[in-house]
N, C-alpha and C positions, 0 to 999 in steps of 0.2 A: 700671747707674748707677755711675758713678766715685765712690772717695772723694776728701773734699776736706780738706782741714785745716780744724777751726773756728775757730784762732786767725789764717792768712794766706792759705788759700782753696787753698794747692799740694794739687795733683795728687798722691793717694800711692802711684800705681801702680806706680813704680819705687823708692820708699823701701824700703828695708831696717831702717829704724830707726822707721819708724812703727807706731802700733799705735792702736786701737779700743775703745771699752767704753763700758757703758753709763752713762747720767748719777749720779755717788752720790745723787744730793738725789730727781730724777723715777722711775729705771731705769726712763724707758720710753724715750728718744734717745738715740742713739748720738753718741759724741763720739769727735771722728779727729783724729790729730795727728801730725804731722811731725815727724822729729828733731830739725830746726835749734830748731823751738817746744817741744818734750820737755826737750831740752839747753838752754836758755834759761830756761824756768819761763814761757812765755810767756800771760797771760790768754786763755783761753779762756771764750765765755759759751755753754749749752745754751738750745736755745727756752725751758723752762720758769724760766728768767731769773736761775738758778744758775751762778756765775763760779768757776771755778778756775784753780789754777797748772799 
């Protein structure tokens, strides 16, 4: 299964700036993120309904 960004849904198979980890608030969901959305601060929300930068 591909990752996805959870803040714009890209594709991070060829991002070099992306990276992965788990929820602070659940750590049970993984939460993936893009450069462009890394570099931005861009909201990201995990299933269990915890929103970060």
């Amino acid at each position: 299964m591909e990752k996805r960004c959870n803040s714009c849904n890209l594709n991070l198979t060829n991002d070099k700036s992306a990276t992965s980890f788990k929820c602070p608030e659940c750590n049970k969901e993984e939460v993936c993120r893009c450069g462009k959305c890394r570099k931005l601060g861009t909201v990201y929300v995990c299933k269990c309904g915890f929103e970060g930068p």
